[in-house]
C-alpha positions in Angstrom: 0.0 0.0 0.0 1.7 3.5 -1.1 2.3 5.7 1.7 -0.5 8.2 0.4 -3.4 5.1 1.0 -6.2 6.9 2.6 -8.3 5.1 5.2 -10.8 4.2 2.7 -7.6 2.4 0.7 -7.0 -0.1 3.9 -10.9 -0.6 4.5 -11.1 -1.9 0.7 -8.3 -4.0 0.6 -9.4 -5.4 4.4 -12.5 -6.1 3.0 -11.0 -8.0 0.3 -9.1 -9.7 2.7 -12.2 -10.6 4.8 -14.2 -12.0 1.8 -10.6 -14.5 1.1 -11.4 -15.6 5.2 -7.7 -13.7 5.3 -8.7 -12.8 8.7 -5.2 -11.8 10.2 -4.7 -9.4 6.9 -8.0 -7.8 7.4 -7.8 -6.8 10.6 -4.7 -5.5 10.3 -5.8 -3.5 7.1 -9.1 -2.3 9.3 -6.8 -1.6 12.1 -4.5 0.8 9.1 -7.6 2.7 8.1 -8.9 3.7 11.9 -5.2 4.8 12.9 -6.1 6.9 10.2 -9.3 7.9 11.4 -10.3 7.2 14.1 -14.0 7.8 13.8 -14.6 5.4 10.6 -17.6 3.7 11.7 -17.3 1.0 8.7 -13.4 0.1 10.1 -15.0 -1.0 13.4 -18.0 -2.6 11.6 -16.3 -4.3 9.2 -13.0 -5.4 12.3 -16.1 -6.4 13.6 -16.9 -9.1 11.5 -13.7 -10.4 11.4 -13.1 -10.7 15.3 -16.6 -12.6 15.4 -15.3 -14.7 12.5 -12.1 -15.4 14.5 -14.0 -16.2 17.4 -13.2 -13.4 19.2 -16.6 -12.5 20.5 -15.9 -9.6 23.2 -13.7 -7.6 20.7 -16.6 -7.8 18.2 -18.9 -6.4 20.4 -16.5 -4.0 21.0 -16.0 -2.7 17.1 -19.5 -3.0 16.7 -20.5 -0.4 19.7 -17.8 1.8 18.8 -19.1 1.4 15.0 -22.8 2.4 16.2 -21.3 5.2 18.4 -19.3 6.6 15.8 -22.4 6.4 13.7 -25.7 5.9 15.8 -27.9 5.9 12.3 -26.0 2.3 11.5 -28.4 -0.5 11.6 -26.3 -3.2 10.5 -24.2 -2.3 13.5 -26.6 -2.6 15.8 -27.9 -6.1 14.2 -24.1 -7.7 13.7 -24.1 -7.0 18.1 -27.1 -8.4 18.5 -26.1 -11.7 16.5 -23.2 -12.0 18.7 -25.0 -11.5 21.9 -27.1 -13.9 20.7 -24.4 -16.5 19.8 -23.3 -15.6 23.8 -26.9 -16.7 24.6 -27.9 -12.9 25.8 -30.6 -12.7 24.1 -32.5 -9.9 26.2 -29.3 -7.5 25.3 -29.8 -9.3 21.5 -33.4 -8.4 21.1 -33.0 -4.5 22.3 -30.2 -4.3 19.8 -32.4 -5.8 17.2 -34.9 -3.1 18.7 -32.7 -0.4 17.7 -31.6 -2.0 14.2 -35.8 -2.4 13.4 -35.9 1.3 14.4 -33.2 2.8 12.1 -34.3 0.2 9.6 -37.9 -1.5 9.7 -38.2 -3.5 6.4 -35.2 -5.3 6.6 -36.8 -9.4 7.0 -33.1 -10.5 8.4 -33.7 -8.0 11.5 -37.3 -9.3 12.2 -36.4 -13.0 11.7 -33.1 -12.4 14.4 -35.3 -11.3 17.1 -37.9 -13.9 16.4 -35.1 -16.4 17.0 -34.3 -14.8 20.0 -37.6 -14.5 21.4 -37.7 -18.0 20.9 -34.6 -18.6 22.8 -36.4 -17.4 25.4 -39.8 -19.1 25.2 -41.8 -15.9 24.3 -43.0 -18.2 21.4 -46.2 -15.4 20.6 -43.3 -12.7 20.1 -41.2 -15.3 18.3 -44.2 -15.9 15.9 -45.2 -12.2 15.4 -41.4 -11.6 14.4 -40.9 -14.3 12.1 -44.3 -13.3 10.7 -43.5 -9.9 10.0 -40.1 -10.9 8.3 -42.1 -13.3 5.4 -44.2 -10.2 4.8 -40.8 -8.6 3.8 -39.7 -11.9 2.5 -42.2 -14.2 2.0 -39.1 -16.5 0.0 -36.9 -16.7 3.5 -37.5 -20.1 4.6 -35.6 -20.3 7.7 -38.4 -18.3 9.1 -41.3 -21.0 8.2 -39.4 -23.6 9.1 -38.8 -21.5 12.7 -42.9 -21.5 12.7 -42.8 -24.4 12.9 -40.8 -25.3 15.9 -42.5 -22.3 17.5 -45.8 -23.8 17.1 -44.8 -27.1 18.3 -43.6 -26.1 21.5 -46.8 -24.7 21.6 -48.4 -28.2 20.8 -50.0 -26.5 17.8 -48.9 -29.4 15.7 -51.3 -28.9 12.4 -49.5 -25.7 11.9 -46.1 -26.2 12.5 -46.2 -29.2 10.0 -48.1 -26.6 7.6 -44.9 -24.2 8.1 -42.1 -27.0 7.9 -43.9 -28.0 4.6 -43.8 -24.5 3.3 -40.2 -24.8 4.3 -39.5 -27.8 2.4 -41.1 -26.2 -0.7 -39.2 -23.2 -0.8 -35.4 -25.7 0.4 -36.4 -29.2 -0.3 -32.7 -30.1 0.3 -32.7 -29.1 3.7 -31.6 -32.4 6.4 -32.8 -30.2 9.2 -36.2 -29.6 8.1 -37.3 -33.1 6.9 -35.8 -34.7 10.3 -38.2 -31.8 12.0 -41.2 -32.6 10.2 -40.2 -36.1 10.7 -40.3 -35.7 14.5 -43.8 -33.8 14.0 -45.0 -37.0 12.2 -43.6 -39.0 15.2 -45.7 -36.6 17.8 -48.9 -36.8 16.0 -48.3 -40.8 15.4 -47.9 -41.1 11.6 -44.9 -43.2 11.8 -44.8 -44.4 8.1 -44.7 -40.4 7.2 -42.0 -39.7 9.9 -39.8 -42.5 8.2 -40.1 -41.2 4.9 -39.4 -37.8 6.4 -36.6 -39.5 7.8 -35.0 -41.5 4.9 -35.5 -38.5 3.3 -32.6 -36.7 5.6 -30.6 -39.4 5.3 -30.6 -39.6 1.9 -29.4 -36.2 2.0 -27.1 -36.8 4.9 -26.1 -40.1 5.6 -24.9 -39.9 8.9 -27.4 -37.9 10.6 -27.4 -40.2 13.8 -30.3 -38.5 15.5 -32.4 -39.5 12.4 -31.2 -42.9 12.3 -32.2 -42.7 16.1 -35.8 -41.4 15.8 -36.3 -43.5 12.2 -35.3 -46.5 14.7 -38.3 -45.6 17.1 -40.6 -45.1 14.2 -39.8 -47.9 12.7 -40.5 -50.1 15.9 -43.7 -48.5 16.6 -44.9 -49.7 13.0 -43.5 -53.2 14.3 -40.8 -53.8 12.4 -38.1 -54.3 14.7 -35.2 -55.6 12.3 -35.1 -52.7 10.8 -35.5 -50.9 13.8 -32.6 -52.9 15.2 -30.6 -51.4 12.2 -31.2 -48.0 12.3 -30.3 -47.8 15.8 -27.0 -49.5 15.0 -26.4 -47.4 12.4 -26.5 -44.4 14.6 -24.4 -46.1 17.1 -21.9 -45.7 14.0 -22.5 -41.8 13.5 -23.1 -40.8 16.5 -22.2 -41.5 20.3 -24.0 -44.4 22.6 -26.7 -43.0 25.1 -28.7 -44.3 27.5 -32.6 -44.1 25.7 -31.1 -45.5 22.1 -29.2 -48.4 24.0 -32.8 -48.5 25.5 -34.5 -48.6 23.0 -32.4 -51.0 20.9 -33.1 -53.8 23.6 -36.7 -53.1 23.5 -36.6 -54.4 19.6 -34.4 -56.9 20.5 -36.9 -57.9 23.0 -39.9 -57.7 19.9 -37.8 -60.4 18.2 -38.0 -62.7 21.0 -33.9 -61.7 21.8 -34.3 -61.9 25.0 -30.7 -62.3 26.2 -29.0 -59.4 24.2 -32.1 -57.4 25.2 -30.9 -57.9 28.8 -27.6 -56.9 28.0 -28.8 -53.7 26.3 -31.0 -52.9 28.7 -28.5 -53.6 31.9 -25.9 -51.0 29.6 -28.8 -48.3 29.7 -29.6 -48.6 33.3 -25.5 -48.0 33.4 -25.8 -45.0 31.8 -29.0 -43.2 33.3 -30.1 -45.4 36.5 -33.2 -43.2 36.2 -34.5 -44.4 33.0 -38.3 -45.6 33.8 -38.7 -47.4 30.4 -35.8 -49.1 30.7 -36.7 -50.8 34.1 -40.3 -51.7 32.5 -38.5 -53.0 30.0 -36.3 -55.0 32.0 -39.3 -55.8 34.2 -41.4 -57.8 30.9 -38.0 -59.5 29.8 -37.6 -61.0 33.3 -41.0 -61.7 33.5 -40.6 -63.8 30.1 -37.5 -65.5 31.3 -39.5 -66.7 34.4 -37.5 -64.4 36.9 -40.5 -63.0 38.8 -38.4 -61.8 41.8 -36.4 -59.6 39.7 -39.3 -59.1 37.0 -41.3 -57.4 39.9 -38.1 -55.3 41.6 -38.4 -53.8 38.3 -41.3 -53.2 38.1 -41.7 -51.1 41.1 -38.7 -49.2 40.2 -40.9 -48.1 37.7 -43.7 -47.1 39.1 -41.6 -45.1 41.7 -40.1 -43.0 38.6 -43.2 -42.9 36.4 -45.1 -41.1 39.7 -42.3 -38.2 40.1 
């Protein structure tokens, strides 16, 4: 750079830098151009984005304040914060920077959908839908905000909706792993297991080693009573993914279904290992005792179940 580079030079070739994911360079150029002047509310936006992208969280909430008070009328400022204090799971401080973005900036669907997301963080699901609402009438083409809909109006146990919105999500992205194991879960919920497995193969197809979808496609597939395949799936996602207590669980309850009543045991002794609280697990346990004629044990079981089922 010639010794005559103006700030506006340095903030150029830093963003330059930035877009390569030259990270060091770019700061260093952004760094150049507020030595220069100091009140360049772009340098500290733009260092911004680079400390965030270097993980450096605190120093981009730093360039972003100093951004938005070198230049209060800067609504991507105030936004780029709020993403970071939502990534830091503050998501009161998030949403009032969002606030202030919406203010300065009130057709923007990216600023309506963050605070949705953050509302939702904090269970105000009827805030959370009124945000992501207001984003589609911006963008009704955004589909992370119907598939968000969705999830809102399942916590809400409004479950004809939210698979309404995760279709409308799977419309607009129909590549999307995420959504079809979301809609698949829905389908699990409202009992329509042969739907949640296609939903299910469906992510897999386009991830193969989702292990929470081999998990759940497992526990569909056992409640349409085929547990071989069952059996399968669950294996598979011991492959992808790590053991826990409610698969290993759940794998022995199959095995059980198939009359394997000795590796059942074993599966289910390993989840009781795991989680000693596990309720299914002991009625489980309890009906595999039961059909290997040990009724003392079958019935120990048994009232360690009803003991957890009643807390």
């Amino acid at each position: 750079m010639p010794e005559s580079a103006s700030e506006y030079d340095y903030l150029a070739r830093g963003q330059m830098f930035l877009q390569r994911g030259n990270l060091p360079a770019a700061i260093a150029d952004f760094d150049q151009a507020l030595t220069i002047n100091p009140n360049l509310a772009a340098g500290y936006y733009y260092r911004g984005i680079a400390q965030r992208n270097s993980g450096n969280y605190g120093q981009a909430i730093a360039d972003y304040t100093a951004a938005v008070e070198a230049e209060p009328d800067y609504p991507v400022a105030f936004y780029a914060r709020g993403v970071v204090r939502r990534h830091l799971e503050e998501y009161e401080a998030a949403i009032r920077d969002y606030d202030q973005a919406i203010a300065l900036e009130p057709e923007d669907a990216d600023f309506y959908y963050a605070r949705g997301v953050a509302h939702a963080s904090l269970k105000n699901y009827e805030d959370a839908i009124a945000n992501f609402r207001q984003a589609l009438e911006f963008n009704p083409e955004m589909p992370n905000a119907w598939y968000n809909l969705g999830i809102a109006h399942r916590d809400l146990g409004k479950l004809a909706e939210a698979e309404e919105f995760y279709s409308t999500a799977l419309k607009i992205r129909p590549n999307d792993a995420d959504y079809c194991y979301a809609r698949g879960n829905l389908y699990s919920d409202l009992h329509q297991y042969e739907a949640a497995v296609a939903d299910y193969d469906r992510a897999l197809a386009i991830v193969p080693t989702f292990s929470n979808a081999l998990y759940n496609r497992g526990i569909a597939l056992r409640n349409l009573g085929r547990p071989e395949e069952a059996i399968a799936s669950f294996n598979e996602a011991l492959r992808f993914g790590p053991a826990f207590a409610s698969l290993i669980m759940n794998r022995g309850i199959a095995r059980a279904d198939l009359g394997d009543l000795v590796d059942a045991m074993t599966d289910l002794n390993r989840s009781l290992e795991m989680d000693a609280g596990l309720a299914g697990a002991y009625r489980a346990r309890s009906e595999v005792h039961r059909a290997l004629g040990n009724e003392t044990e079958a019935d120990s079981d048994w009232r360690e179940y009803e003991r957890l089922s009643e807390k």
